[in-house]
C-alpha positions as CSV (number, residue, x, y, z in Angstrom):
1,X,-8.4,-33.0,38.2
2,X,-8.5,-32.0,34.8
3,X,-5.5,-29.6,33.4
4,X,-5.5,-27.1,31.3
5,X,-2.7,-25.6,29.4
6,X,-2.1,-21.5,30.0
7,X,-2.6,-19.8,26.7
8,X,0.3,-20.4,24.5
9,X,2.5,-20.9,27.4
10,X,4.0,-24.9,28.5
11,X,2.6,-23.8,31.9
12,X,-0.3,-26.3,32.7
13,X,-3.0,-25.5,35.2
14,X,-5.6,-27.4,37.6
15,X,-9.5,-26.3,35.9
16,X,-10.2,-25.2,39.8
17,X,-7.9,-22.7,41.5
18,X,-7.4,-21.8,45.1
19,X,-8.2,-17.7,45.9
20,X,-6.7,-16.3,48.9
21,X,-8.0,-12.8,49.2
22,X,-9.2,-13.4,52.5
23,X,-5.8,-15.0,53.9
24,X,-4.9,-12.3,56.8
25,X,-7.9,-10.4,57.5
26,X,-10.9,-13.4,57.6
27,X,-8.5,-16.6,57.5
28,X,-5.3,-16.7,59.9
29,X,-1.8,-18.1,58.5
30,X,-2.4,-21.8,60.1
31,X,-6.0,-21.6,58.1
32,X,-5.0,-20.6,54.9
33,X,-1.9,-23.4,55.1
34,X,-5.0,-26.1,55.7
35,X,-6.9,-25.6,52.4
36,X,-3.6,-25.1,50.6
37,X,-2.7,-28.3,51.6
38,X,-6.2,-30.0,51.3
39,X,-6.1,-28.0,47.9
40,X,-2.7,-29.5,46.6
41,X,-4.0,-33.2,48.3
42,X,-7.2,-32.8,45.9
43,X,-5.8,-32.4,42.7
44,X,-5.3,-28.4,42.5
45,X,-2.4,-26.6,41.8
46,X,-2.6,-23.1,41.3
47,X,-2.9,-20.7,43.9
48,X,-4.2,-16.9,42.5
49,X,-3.2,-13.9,44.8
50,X,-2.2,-10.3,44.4
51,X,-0.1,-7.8,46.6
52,X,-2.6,-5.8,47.7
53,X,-4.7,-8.8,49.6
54,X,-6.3,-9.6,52.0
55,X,-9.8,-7.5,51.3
56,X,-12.9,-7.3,53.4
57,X,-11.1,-4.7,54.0
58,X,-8.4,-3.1,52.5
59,X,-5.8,-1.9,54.6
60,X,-2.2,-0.3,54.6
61,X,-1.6,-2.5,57.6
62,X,-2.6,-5.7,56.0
63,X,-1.2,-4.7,52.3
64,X,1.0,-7.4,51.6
65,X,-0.2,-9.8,54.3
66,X,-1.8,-12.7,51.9
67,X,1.3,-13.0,49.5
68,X,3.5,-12.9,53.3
69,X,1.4,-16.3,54.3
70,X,2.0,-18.3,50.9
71,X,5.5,-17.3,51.7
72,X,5.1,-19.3,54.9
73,X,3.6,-22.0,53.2
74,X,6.5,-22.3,50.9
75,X,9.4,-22.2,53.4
76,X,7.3,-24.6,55.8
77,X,6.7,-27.7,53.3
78,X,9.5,-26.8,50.2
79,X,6.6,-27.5,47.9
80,X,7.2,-24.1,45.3
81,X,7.7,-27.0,42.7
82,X,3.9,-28.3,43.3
83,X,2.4,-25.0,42.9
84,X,1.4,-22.4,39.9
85,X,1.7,-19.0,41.4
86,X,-0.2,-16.1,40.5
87,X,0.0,-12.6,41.6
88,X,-1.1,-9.3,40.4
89,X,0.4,-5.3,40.4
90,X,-1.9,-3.6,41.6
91,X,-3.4,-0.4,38.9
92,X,-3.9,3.5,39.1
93,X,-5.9,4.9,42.0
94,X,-4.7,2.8,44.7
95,X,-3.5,5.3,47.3
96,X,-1.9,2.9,49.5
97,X,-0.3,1.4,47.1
98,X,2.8,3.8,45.8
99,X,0.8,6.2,46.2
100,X,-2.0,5.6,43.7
101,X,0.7,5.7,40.6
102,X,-0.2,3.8,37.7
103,X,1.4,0.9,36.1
104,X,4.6,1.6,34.3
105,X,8.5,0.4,33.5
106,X,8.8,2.4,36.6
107,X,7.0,0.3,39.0
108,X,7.3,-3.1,37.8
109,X,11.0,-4.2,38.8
110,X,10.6,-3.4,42.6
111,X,7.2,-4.7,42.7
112,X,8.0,-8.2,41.3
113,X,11.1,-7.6,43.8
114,X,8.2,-7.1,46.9
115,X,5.9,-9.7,45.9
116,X,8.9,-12.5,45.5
117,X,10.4,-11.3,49.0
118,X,6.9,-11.6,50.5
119,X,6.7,-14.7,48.6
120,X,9.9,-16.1,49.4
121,X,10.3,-17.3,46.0
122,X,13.0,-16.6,43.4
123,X,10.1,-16.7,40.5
124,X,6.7,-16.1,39.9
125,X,4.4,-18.2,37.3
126,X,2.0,-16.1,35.9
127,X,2.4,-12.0,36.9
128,X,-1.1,-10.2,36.1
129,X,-2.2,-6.6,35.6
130,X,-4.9,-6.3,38.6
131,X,-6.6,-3.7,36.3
132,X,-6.1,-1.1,33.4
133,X,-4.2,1.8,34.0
134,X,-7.1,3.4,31.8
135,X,-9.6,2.4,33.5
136,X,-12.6,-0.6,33.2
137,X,-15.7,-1.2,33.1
138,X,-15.5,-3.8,35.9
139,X,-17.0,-3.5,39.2
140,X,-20.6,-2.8,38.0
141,X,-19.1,0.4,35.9
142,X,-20.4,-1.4,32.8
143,X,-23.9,0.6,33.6
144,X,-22.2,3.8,32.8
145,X,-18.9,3.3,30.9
146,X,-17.6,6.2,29.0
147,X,-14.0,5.3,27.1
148,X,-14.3,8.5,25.4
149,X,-11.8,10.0,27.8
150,X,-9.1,7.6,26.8
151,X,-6.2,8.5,24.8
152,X,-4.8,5.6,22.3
153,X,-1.3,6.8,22.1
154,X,-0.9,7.2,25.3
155,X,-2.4,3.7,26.4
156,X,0.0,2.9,23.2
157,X,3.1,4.6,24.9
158,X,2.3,2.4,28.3
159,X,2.0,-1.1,26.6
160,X,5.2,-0.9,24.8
161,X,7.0,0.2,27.9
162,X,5.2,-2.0,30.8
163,X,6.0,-5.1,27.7
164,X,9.6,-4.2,27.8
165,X,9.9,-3.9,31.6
166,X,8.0,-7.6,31.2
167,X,10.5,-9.0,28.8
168,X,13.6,-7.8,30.8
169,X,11.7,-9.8,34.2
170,X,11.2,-12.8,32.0
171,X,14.8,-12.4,30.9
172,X,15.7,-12.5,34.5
173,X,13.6,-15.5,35.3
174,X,11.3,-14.0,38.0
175,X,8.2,-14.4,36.3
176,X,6.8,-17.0,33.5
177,X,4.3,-15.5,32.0
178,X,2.1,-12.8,31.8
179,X,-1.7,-11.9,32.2
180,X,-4.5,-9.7,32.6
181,X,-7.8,-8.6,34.9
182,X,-10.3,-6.6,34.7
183,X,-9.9,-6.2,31.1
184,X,-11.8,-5.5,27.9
185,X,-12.0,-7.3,24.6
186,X,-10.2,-4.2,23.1
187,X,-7.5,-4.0,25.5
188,X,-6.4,-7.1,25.3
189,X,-6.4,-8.0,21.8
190,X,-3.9,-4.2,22.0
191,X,-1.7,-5.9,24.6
192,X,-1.4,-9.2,22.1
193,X,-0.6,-6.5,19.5
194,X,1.7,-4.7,20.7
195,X,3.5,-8.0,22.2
196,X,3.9,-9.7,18.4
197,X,5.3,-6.6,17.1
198,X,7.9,-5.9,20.1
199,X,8.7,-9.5,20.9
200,X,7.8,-8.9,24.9
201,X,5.7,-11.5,26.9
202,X,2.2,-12.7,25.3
203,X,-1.1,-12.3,27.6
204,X,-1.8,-15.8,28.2
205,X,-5.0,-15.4,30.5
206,X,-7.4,-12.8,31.6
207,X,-8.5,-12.7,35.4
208,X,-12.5,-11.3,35.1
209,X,-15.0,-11.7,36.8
210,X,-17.8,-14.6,35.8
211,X,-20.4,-16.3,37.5
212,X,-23.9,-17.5,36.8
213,X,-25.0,-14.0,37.9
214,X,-22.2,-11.9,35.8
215,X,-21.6,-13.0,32.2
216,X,-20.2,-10.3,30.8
217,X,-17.5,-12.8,29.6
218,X,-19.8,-14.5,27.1
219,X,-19.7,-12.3,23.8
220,X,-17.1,-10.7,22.5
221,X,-14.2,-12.0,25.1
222,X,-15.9,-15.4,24.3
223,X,-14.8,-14.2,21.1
224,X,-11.1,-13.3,21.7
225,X,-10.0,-16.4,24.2
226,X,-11.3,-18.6,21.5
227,X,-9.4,-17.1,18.5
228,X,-6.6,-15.8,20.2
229,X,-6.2,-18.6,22.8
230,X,-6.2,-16.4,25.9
231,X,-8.5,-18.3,28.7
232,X,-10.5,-17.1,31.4
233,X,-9.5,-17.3,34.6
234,X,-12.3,-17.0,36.7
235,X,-13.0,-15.1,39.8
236,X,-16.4,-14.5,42.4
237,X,-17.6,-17.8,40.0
238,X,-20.0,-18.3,43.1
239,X,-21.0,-14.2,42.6
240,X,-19.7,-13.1,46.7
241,X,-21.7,-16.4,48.4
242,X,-24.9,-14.9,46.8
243,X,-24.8,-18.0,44.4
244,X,-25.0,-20.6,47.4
245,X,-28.3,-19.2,49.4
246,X,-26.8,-18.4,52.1
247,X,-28.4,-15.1,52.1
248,X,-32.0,-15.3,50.8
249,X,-34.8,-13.9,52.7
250,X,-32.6,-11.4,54.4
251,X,-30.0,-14.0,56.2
252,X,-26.3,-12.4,56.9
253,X,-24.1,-15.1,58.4
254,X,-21.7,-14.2,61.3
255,X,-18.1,-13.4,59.7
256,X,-19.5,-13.7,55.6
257,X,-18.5,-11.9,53.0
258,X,-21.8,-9.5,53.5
259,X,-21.1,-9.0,57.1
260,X,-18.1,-7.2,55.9
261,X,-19.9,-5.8,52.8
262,X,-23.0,-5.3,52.9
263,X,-23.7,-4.8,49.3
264,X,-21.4,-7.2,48.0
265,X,-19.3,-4.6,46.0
266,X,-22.8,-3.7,44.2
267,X,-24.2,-7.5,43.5
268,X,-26.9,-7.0,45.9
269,X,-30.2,-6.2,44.3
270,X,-33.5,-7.7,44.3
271,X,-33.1,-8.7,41.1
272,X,-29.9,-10.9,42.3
273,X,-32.1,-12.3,45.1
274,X,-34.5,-13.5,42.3
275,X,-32.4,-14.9,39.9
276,X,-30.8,-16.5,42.8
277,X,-33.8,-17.7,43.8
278,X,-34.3,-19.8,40.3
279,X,-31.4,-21.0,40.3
280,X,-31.5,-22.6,43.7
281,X,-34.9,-24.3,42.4
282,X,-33.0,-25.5,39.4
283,X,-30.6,-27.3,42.3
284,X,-32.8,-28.5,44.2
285,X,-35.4,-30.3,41.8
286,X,-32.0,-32.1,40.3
287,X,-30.9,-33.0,43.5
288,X,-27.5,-30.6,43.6
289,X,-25.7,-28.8,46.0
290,X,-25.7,-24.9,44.4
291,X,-22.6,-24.4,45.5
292,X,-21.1,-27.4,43.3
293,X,-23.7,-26.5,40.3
294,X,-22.8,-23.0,40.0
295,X,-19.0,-24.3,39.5
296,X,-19.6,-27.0,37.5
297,X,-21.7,-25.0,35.0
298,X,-18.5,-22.8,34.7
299,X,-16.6,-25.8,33.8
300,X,-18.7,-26.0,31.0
301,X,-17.5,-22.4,29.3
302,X,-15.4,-22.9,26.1
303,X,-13.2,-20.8,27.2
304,X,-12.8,-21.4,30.8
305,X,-8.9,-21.7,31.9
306,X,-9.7,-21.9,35.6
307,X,-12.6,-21.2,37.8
308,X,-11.1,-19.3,41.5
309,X,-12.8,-19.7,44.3
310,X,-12.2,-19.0,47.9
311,X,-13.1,-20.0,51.3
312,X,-12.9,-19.0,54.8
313,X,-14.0,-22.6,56.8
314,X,-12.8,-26.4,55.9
315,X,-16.4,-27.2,55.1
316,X,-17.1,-24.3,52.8
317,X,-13.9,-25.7,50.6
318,X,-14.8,-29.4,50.9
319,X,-18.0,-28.7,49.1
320,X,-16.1,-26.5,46.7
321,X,-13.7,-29.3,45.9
322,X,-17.5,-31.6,45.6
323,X,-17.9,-29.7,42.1
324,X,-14.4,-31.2,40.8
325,X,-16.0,-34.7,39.3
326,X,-19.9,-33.3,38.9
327,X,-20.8,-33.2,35.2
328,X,-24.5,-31.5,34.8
329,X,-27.1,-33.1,32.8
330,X,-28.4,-31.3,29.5
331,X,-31.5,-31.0,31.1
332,X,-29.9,-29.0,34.1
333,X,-28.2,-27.1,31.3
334,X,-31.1,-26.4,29.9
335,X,-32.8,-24.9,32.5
336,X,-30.2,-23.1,33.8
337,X,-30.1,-21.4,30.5
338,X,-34.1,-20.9,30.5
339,X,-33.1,-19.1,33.7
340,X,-30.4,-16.7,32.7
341,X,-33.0,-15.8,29.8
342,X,-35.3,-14.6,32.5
343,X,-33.0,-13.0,35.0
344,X,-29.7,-11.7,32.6
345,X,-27.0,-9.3,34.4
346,X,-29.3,-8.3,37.7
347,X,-26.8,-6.7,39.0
């Protein structure tokens, strides 16, 4: 399993990491233990989850539930020492999460306190920002984004305070280092800004989507991880299942992701089904499972930190962990850029 180092940090992470979103709602305790330890046994070890999973759906009931089972896992098998932990505070407009109120120096002492409880961990590797307090254009907003609403002092004002409530948690030694998600080229290179001026913790990765489907990633945050060595950590890399087949002409599996969602957050379009389609073809005339292709192209990304994915069944993540040691071909590469060409962004 390849390594990579986390930004500027010493923190050093496996190039595949284990999601958990659906740990508590689609995967019981006992499950989710199984691919951690099949996870850890393969090589990986850096386990991505946030305080506000499980999804599919979200629920005040269940809010908390996912970091609660890695708890488990950690108390069962001592292993905290094997593992990279990541975790996110949850942004503005969450109602049942205090109440919808945005990230400040308010809210992030007692919510590193909840997730380490739930965690039953005294630390916490890499504490991320599940999304802007001024919003993002994430989430299929990028169609009709409008910043002109956003006020630079005060999204000023909340970096230099949320940096400070940071560097007083690092100081304590409950969290390592510090991240982002759902963020913007902008937004970041204002968070590693305002961080060198005050002296508080330096973003060292940036949670966004990217997939064969979404590749929003590729210009100008291509741009910033490069220079400013803040890598991509990458989540839905297999774009909700749509990237693995499983539902062209119309299928919906028992108990998937689109059984639960039946427009996959706003992925499903034709024009997903089609590009889909090109890429299976691509797979199939080279002999590949799409499932390991569409991981092993994002291995490929200069500025890939580490690709997330998830599972719910053993077999799903054995196949997952198949894209680990495949390398594509330039040929494959070729194609599959022939393909994007023809079918960019379709959804």
């Amino acid at each position: 399993m390849k390594m990579n180092k986390l930004g500027r940090t010493s923190i050093e992470v496996s190039q595949f990491c284990l999601g958990s979103m659906t740990w508590g709602t689609q995967n019981t305790a006992d499950e989710a233990h199984a691919q951690i330890d099949r996870a850890v046994d393969a090589g990986i070890n850096f386990i991505d989850t946030a305080e506000m999973y499980p999804v599919n759906p979200i629920s005040e009931e269940t809010i908390g539930r996912t970091e609660r089972i890695i708890g488990l896992w950690f108390e069962r098998d001592m292993r905290r020492d094997e593992v990279i932990l990541a975790t996110k505070h949850s942004g503005e407009g969450l109602s049942i999460v205090r109440d919808g109120a945005p990230i400040s120096s308010k809210t992030i002492a007692d919510t590193v306190e909840g997730s380490l409880r739930r965690l039953r961990t005294d630390y916490i590797d890499l504490y991320q920002f599940h999304w802007p307090n001024r919003g993002s254009y994430m989430f299929r907003k990028n169609w009709d984004f409008d910043p002109s609403g956003q006020l630079m002092l005060d999204t000023q004002e909340h970096m230099e305070e949320a940096l400070d409530a940071l560097q007083k948690e690092v100081k304590r030694g409950t969290i390592r280092a510090f991240g982002l998600s759902n963020e913007s080229a902008w937004g970041t290179t204002k968070w590693l800004e305002t961080a060198e001026r005050m002296g508080g913790p330096r973003v060292a990765s940036v949670q966004n989507e990217y997939s064969l489907l979404c590749r929003l990633y590729d210009t100008d945050m291509a741009e910033m991880s490069l220079q400013e060595e803040v890598q991509l950590l990458a989540f839905s890399p297999l774009a909700a299942g749509l990237l693995t087949g499983k539902y062209q002409g119309g299928k919906v599996p028992a108990k998937s992701r689109m059984s639960l969602s039946a427009d996959l957050g706003g992925r499903r379009t034709p024009r997903a089904f089609e590009a889909v389609a090109a890429y299976l073809d691509i797979a199939k005339r080279h002999g590949l499972d799409p499932t390991q292709m569409a991981l092993a192209w994002c291995k490929t990304r200069p500025f890939m930190g580490s690709i997330i994915f998830g599972a719910t069944t053993m077999a799903q993540l054995e196949t997952c962990l198949g894209a680990v040691d495949l390398d594509l071909s330039a040929d494959v590469m070729a194609e599959i850029g022939a393909a994007h060409r023809q079918h960019p962004m379709p959804y």
